[in-house]
Backbone as CSV, one residue per row, in Angstrom:
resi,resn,N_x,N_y,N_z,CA_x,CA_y,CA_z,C_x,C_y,C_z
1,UNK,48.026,-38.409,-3.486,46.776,-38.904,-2.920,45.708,-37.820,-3.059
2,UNK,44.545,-38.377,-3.108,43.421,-37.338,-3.448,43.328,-36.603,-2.561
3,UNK,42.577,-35.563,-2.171,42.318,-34.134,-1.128,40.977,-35.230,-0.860
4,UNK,40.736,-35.728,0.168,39.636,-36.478,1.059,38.454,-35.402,1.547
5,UNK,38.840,-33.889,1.682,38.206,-32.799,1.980,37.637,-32.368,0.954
6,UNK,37.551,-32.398,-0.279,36.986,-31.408,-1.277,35.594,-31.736,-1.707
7,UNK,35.227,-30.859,-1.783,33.332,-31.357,-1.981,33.441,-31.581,-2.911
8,UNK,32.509,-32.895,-3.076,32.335,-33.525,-4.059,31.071,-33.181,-5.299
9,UNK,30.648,-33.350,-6.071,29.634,-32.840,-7.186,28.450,-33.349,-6.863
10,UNK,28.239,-34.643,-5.888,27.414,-34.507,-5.055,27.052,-33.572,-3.748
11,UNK,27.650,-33.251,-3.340,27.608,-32.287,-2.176,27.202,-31.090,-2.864
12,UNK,28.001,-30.762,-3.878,27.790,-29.233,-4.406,25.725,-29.134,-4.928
13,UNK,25.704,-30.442,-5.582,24.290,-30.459,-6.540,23.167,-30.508,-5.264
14,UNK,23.513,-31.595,-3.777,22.634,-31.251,-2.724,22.529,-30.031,-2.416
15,UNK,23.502,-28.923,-2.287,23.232,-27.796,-1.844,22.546,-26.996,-2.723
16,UNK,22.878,-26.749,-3.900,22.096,-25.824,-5.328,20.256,-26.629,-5.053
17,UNK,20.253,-27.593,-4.897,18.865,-28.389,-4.606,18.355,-27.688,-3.122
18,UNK,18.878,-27.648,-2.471,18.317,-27.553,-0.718,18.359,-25.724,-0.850
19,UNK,19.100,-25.173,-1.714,18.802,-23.778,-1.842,17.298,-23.246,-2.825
20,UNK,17.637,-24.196,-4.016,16.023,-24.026,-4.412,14.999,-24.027,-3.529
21,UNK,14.796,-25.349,-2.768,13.810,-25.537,-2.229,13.586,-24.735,-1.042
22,UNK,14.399,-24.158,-0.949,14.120,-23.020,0.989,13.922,-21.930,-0.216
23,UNK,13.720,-21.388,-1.490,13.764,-20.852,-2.265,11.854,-20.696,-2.025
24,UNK,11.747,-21.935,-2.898,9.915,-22.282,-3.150,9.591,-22.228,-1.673
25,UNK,10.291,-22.590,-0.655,9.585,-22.876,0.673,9.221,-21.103,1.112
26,UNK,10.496,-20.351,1.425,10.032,-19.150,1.478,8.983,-18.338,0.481
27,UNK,9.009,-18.397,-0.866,7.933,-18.076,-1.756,6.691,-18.619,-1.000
28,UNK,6.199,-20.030,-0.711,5.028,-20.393,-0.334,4.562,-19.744,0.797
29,UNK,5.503,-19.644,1.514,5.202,-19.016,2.559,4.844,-17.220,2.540
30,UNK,5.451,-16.282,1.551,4.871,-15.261,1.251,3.597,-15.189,0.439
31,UNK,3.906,-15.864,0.105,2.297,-16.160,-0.455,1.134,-16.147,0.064
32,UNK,1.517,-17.144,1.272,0.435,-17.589,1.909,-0.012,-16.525,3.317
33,UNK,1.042,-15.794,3.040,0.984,-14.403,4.178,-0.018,-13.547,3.769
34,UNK,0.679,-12.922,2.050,-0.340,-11.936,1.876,-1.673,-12.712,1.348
35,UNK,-1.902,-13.732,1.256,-3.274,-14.108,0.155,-4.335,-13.673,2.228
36,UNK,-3.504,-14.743,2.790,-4.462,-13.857,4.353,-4.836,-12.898,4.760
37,UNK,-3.496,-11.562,4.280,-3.919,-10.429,4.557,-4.604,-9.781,3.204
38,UNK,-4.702,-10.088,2.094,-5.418,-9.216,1.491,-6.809,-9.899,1.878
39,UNK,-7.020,-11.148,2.198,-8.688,-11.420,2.793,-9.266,-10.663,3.924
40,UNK,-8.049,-10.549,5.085,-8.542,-10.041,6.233,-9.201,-8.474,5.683
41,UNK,-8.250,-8.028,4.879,-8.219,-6.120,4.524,-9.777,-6.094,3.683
42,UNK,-9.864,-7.050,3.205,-11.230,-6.777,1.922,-12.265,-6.967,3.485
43,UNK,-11.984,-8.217,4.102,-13.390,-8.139,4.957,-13.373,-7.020,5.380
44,UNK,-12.240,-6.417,6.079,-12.445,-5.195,6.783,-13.754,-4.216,6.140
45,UNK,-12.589,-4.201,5.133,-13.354,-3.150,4.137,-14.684,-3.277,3.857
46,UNK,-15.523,-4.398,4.327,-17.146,-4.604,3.970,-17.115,-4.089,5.405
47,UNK,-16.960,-4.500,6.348,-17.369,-4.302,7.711,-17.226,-3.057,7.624
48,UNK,-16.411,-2.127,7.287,-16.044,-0.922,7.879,-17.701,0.278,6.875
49,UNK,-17.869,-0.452,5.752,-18.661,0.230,4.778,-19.797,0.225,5.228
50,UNK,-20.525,-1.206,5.532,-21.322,-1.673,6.439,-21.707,-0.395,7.413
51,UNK,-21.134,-0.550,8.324,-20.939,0.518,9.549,-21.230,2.270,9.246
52,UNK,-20.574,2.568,8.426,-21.091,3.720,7.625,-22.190,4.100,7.233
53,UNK,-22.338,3.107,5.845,-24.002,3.018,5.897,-24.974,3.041,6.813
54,UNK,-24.678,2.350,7.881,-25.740,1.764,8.705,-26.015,3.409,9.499
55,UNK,-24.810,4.140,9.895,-24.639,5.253,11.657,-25.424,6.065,9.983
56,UNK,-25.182,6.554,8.850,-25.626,7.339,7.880,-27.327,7.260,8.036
57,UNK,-27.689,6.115,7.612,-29.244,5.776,7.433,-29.987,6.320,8.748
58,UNK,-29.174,5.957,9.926,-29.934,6.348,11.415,-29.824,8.013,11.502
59,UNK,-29.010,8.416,11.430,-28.796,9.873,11.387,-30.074,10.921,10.204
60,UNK,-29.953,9.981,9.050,-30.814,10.236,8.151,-32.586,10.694,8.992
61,UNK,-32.449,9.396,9.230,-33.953,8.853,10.324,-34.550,9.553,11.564
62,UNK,-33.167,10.115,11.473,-33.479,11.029,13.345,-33.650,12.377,12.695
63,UNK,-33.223,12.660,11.716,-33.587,14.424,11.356,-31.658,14.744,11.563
64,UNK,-31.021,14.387,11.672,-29.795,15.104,11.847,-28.843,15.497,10.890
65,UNK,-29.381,14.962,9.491,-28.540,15.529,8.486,-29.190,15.077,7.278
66,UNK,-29.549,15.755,6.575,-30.223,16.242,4.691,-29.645,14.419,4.016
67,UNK,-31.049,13.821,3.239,-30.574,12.715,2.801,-29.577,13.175,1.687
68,UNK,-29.527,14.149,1.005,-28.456,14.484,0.054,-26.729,14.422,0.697
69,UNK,-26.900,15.525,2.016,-25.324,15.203,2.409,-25.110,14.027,3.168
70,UNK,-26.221,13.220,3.374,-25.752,11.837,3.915,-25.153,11.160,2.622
71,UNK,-25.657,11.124,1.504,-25.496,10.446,0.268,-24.063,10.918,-0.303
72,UNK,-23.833,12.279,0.280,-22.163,12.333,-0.187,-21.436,12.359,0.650
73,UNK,-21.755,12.473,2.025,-21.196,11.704,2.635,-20.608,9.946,2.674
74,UNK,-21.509,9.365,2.026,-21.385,8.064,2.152,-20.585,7.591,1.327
75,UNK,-20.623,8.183,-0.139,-19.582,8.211,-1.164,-18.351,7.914,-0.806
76,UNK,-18.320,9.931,0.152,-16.875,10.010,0.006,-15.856,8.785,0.959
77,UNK,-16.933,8.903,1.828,-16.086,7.894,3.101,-15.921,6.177,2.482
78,UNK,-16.818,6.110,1.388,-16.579,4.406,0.899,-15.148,4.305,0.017
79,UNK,-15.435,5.555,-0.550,-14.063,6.013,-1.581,-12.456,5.813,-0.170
80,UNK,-13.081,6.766,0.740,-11.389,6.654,1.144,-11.307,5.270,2.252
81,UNK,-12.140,4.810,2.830,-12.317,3.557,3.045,-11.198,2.438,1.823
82,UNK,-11.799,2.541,0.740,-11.854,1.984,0.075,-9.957,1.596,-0.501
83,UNK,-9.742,3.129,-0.212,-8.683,3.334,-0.917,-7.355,3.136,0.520
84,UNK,-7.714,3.341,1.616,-6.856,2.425,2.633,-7.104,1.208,2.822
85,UNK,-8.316,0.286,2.297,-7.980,-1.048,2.098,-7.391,-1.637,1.237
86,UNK,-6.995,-0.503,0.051,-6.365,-1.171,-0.861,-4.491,-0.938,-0.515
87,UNK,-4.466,-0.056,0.337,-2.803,0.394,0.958,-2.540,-1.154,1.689
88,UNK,-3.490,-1.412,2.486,-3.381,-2.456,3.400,-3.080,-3.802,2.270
89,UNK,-3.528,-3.765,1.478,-3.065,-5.002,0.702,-2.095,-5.229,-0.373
90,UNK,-1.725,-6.568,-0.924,-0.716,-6.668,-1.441,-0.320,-5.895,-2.594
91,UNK,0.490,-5.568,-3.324,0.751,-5.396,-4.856,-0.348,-5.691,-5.681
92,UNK,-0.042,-7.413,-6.202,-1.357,-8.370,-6.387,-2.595,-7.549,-6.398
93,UNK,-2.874,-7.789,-4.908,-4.712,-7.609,-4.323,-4.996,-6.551,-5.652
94,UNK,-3.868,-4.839,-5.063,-4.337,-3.609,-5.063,-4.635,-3.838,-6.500
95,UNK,-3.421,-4.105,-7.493,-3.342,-4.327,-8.860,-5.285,-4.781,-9.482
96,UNK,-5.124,-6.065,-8.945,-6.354,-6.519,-9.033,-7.978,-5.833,-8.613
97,UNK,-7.909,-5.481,-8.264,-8.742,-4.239,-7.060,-8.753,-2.718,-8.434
98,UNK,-7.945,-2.515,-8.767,-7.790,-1.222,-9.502,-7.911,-1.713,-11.058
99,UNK,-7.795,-2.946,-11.026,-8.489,-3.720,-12.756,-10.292,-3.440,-12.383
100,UNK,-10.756,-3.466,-11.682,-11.820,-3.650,-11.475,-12.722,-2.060,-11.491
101,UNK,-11.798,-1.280,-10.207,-12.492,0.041,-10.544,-11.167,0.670,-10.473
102,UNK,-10.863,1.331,-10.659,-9.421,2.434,-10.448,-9.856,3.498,-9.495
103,UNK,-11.048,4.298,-9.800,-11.236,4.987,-8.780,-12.667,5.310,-8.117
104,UNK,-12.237,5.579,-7.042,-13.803,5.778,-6.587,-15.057,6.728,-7.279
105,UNK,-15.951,5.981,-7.597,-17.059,6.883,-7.935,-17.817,8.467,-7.084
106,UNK,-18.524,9.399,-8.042,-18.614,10.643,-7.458,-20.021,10.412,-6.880
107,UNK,-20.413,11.228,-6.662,-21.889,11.591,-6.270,-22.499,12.093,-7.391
108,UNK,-21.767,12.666,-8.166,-22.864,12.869,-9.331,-23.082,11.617,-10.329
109,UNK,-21.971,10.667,-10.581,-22.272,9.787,-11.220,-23.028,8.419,-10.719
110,UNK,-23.046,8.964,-9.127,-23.659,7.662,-8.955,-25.428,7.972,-8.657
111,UNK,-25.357,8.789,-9.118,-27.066,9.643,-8.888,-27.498,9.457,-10.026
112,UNK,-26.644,9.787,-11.153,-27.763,9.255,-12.780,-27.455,7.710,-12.471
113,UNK,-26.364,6.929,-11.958,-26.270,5.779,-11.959,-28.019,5.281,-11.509
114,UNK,-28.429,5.561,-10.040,-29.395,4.881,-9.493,-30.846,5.170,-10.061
115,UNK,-30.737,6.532,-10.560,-31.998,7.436,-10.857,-32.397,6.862,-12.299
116,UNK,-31.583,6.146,-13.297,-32.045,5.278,-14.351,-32.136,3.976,-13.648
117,UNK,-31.489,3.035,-12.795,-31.935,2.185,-12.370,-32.806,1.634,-11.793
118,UNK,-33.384,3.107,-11.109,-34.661,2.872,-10.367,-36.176,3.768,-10.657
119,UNK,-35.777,4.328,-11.981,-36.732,5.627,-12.409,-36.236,5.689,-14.229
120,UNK,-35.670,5.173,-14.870,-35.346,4.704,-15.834,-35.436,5.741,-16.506
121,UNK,-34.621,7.270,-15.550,-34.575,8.953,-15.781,-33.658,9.149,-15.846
122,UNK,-33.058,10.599,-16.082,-32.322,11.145,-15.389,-32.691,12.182,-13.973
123,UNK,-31.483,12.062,-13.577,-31.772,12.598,-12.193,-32.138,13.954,-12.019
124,UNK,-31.869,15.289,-12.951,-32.187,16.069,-13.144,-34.072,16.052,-13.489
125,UNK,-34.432,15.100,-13.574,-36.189,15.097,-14.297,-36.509,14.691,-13.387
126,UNK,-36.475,14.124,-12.081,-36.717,13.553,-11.048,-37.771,14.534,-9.939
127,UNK,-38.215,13.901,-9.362,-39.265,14.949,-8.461,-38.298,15.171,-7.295
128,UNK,-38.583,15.651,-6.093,-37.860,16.215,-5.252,-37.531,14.294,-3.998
129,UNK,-39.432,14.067,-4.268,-39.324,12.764,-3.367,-38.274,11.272,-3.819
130,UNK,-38.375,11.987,-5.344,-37.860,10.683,-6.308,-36.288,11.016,-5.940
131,UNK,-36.191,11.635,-5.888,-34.133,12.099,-5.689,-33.670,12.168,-4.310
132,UNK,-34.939,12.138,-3.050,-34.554,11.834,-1.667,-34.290,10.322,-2.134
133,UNK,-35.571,9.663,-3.047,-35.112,7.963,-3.076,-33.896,7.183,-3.502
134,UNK,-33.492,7.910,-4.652,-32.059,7.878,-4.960,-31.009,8.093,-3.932
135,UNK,-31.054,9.159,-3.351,-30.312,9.316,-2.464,-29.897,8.429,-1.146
136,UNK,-31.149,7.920,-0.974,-31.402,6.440,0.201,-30.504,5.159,-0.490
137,UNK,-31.071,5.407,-1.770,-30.439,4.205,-2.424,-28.737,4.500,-2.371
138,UNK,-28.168,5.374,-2.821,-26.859,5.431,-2.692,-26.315,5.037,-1.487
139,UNK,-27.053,5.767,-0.050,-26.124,5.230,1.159,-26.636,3.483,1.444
140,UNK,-27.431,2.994,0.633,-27.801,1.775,1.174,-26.908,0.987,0.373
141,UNK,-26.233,1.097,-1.003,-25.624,0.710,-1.836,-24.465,1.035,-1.182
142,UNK,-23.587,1.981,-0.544,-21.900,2.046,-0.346,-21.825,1.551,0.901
143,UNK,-23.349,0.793,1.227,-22.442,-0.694,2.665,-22.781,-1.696,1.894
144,UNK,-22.799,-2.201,0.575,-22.975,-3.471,-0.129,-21.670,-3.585,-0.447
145,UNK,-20.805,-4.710,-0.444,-19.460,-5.224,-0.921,-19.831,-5.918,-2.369
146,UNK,-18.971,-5.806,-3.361,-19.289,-6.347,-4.469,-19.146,-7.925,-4.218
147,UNK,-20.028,-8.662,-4.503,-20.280,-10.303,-3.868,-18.862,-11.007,-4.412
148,UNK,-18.683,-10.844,-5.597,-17.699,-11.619,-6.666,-16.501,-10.653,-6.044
149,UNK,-15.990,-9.793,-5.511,-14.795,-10.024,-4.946,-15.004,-10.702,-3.605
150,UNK,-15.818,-10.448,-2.493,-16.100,-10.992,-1.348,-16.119,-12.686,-1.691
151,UNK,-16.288,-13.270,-2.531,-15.944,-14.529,-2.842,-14.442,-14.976,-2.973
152,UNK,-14.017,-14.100,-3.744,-12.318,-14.213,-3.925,-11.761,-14.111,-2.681
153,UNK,-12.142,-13.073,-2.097,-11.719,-12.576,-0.372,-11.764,-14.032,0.244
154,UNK,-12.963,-14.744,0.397,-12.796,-15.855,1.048,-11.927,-16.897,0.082
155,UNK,-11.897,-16.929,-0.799,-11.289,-18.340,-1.701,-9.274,-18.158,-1.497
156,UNK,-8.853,-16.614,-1.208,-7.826,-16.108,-1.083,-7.456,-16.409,0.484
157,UNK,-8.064,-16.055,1.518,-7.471,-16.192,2.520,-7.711,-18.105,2.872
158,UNK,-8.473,-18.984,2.166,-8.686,-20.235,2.477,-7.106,-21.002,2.076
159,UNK,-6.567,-20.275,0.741,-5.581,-20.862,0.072,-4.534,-20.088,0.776
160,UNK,-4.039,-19.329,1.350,-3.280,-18.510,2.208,-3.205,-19.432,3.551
161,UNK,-3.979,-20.039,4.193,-4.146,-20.708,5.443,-3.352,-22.361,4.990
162,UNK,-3.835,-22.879,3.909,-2.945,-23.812,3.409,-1.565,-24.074,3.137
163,UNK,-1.495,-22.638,2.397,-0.101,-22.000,1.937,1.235,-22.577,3.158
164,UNK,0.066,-21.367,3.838,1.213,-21.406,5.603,1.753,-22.704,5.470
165,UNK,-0.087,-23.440,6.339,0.316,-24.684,6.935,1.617,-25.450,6.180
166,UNK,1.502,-25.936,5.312,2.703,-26.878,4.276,3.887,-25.455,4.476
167,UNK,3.474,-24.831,4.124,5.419,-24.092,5.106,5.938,-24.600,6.241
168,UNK,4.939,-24.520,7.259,5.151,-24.602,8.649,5.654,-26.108,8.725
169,UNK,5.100,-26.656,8.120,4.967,-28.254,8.312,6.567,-28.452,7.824
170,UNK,7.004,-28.047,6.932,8.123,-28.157,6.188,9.000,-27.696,6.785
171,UNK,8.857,-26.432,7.360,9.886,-25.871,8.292,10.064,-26.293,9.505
172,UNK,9.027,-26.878,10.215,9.236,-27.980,11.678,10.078,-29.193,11.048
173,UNK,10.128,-29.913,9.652,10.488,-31.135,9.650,11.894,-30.649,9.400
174,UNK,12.519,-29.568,8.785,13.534,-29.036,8.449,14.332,-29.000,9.946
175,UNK,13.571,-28.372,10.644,13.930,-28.111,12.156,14.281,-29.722,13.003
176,UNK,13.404,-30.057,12.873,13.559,-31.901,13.295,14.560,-32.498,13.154
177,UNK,14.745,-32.169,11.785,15.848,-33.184,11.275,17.476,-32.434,11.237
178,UNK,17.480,-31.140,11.542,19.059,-30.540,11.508,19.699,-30.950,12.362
179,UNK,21.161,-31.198,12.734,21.900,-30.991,13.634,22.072,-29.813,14.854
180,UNK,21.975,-29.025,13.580,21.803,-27.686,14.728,20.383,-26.586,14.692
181,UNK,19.963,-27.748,15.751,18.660,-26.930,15.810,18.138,-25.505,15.845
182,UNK,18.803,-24.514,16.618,18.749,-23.038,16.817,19.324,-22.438,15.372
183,UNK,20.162,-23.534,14.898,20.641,-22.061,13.388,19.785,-22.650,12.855
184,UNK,18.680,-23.697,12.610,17.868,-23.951,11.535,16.413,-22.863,11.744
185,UNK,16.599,-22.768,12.976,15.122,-21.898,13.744,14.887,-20.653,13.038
186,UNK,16.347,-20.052,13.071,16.621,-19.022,12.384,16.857,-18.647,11.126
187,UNK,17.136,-19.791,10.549,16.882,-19.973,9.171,15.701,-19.503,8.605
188,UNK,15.514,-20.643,9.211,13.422,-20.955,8.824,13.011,-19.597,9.021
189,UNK,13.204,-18.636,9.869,12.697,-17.663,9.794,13.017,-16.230,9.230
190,UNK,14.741,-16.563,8.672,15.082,-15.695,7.671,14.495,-15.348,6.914
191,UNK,14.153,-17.414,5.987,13.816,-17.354,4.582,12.813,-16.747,4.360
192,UNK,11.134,-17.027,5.483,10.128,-16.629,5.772,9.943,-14.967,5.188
193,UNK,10.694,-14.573,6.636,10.787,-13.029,6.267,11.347,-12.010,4.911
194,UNK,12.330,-13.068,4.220,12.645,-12.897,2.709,12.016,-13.026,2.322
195,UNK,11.026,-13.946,1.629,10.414,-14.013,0.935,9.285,-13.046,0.869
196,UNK,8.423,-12.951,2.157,7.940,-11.240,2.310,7.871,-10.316,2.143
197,UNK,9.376,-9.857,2.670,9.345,-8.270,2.170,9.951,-8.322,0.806
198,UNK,10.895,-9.351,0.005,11.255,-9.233,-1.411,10.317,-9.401,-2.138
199,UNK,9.252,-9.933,-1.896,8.106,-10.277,-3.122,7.049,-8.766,-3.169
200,UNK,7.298,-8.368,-1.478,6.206,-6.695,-1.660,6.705,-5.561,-2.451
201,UNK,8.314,-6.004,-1.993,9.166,-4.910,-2.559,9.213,-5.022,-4.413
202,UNK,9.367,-6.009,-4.673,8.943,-6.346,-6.178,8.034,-6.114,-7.217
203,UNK,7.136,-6.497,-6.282,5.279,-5.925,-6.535,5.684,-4.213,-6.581
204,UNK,5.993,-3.822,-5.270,5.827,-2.250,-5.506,6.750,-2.014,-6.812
205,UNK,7.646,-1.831,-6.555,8.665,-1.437,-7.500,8.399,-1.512,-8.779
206,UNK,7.635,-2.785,-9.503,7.267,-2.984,-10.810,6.218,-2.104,-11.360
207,UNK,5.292,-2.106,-10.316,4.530,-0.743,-10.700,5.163,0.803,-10.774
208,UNK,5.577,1.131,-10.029,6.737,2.768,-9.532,7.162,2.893,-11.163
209,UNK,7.982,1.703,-11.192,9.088,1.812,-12.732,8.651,1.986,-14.000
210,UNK,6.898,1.247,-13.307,6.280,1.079,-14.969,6.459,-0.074,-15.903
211,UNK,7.361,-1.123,-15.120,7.280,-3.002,-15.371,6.245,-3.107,-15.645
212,UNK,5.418,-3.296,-14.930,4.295,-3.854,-14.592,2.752,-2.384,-14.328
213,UNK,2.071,-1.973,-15.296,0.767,-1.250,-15.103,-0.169,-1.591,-13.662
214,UNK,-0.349,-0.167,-13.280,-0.934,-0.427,-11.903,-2.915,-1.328,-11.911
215,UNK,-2.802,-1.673,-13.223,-4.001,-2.239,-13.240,-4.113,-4.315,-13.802
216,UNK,-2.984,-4.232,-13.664,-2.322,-5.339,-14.280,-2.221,-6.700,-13.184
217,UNK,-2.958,-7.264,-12.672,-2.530,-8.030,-11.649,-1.962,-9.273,-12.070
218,UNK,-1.491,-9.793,-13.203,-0.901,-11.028,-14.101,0.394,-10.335,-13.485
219,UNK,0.802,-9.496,-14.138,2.316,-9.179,-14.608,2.747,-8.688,-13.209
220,UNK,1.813,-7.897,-12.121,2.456,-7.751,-10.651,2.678,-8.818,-9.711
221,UNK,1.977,-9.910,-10.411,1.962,-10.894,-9.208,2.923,-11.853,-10.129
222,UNK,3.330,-11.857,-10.872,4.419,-12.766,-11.331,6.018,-12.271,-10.920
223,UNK,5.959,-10.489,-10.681,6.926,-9.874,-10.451,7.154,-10.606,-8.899
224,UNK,5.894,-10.639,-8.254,6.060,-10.696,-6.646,6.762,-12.018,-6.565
225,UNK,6.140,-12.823,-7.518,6.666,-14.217,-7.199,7.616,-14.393,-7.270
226,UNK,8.594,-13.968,-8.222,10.546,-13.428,-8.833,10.713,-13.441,-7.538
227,UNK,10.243,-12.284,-7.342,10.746,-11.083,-6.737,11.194,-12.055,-5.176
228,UNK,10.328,-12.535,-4.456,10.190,-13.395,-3.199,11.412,-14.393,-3.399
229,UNK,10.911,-15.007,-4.423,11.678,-16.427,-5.007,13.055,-15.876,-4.586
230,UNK,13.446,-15.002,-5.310,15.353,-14.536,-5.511,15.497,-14.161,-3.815
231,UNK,14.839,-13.404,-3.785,14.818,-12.902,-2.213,15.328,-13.926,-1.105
232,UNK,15.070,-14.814,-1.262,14.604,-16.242,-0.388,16.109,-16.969,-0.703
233,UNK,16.357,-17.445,-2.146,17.246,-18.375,-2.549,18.451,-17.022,-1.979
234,UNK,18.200,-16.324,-2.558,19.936,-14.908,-1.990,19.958,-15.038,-0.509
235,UNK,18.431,-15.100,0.317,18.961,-15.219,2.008,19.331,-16.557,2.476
236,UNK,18.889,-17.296,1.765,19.988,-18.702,2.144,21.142,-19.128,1.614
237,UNK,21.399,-18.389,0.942,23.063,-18.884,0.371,23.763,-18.212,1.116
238,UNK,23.701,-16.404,1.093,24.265,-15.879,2.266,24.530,-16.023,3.698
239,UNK,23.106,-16.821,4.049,22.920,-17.297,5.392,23.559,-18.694,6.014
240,UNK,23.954,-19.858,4.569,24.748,-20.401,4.585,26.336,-19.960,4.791
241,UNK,26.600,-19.276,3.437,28.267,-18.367,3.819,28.701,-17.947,5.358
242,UNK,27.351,-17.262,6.057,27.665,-16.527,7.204,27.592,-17.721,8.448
243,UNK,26.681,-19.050,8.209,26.802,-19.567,9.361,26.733,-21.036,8.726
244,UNK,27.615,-21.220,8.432,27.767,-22.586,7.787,26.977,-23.939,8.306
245,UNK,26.954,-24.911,7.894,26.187,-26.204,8.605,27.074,-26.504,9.323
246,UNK,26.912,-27.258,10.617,27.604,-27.940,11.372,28.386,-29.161,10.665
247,UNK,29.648,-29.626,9.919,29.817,-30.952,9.692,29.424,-32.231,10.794
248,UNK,29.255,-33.098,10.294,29.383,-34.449,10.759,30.424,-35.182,11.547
């Protein structure tokens, strides 16, 4: 007589299926984590530049410090500003972020920068009043956010808020419908957290190794996506092994 117990090739193909999909479910859900936090980190990063500029210009105004060392002052602090908003964000973001500029600009280059833009000189030929003006111009320029990423910033954290939601939504109906409600809770929040830290850890790593060029945001963010994906499908198979479904 047949073994009445042995899983059948249906049973086996539902599970390889229900592991994919807590697979994509955790991916969406890292996704939709960092696309939020690299929005929140870029706004920061205008607000925080903003603020700089602004206490710089007043200080300027009151007599308390030379428009020249306000102007490298303002530099330097947009530079390291700049460069802990990019720690704060993803693989992705930073990748993307460092296609754009890699590193922060000096004070000397951004002085012939303004002094032809606004005197169509160099800064060395400049009068004394003409190079205080430059100098205004620089700290008024390192609280401007470049518009075309501040667009992405918002278009990134809009699709990040979506992301979630259809996780969440998926993971309550997952929750709804189990038998055992508390190991699904925990599930749901395994996969979550897999997919997270395996897709950051991926991202980093591909750059470290040299996979993936630190200016490359195609090839880091495809790593992240692997990277999450496997992360996710490995914590639910294991997480299956270790706490099996309740039978029927």
């Amino acid at each position: 007589m047949a073994d009445t117990h042995a899983a059948s090739p249906t049973s086996g193909g539902t599970r390889t299926l229900e592991e994919a999909l807590a697979g994509l479910q955790g991916t969406a859900s890292q996704f939709g984590a960092l696309c939020i936090n690299d929005a929140r980190a870029r706004l920061q990063y205008a607000r925080d530049i903003a603020v700089v500029s602004d206490e710089l210009r007043v200080a300027v105004n009151a007599g308390h410090i030379s428009v020249s060392d306000a102007a490298a002052q303002a530099v330097a602090l947009r530079n390291r500003i700049m460069d802990l908003a990019r720690r704060r964000s993803s693989p992705t973001a930073r990748a993307y972020a460092m296609r754009l500029k890699r590193d922060g600009r000096g004070i000397s280059e951004l002085s012939e920068k303004y002094a032809q833009r606004l005197y169509s000189s160099t800064f060395s030929d400049l009068s004394e009043g003409r190079q205080a003006s430059v100098f205004k111009e620089i700290i008024r320029a390192s609280g401007r956010p470049d518009e075309g990423v501040m667009r992405l910033a918002h278009q990134l954290g809009r699709a990040g808020r979506r992301l979630l939601l259809v996780s969440l939504a998926v993971a309550v109906y997952d929750v709804v419908e189990a038998d055992d409600k508390p190991r699904e809770v925990i599930r749901q929040s395994a996969l979550a957290g897999a997919g997270l830290i395996g897709g950051l850890a991926a991202g980093s790593a591909a750059v470290a190794a040299g996979v993936c060029a630190a200016t490359a945001p195609v090839c880091v963010g495809a790593v992240t996506f692997v990277g999450g994906l496997v992360a996710t499908y490995g914590t639910d198979a294991g997480f299956g092994s270790l706490y099996p479904r309740p039978t029927r």
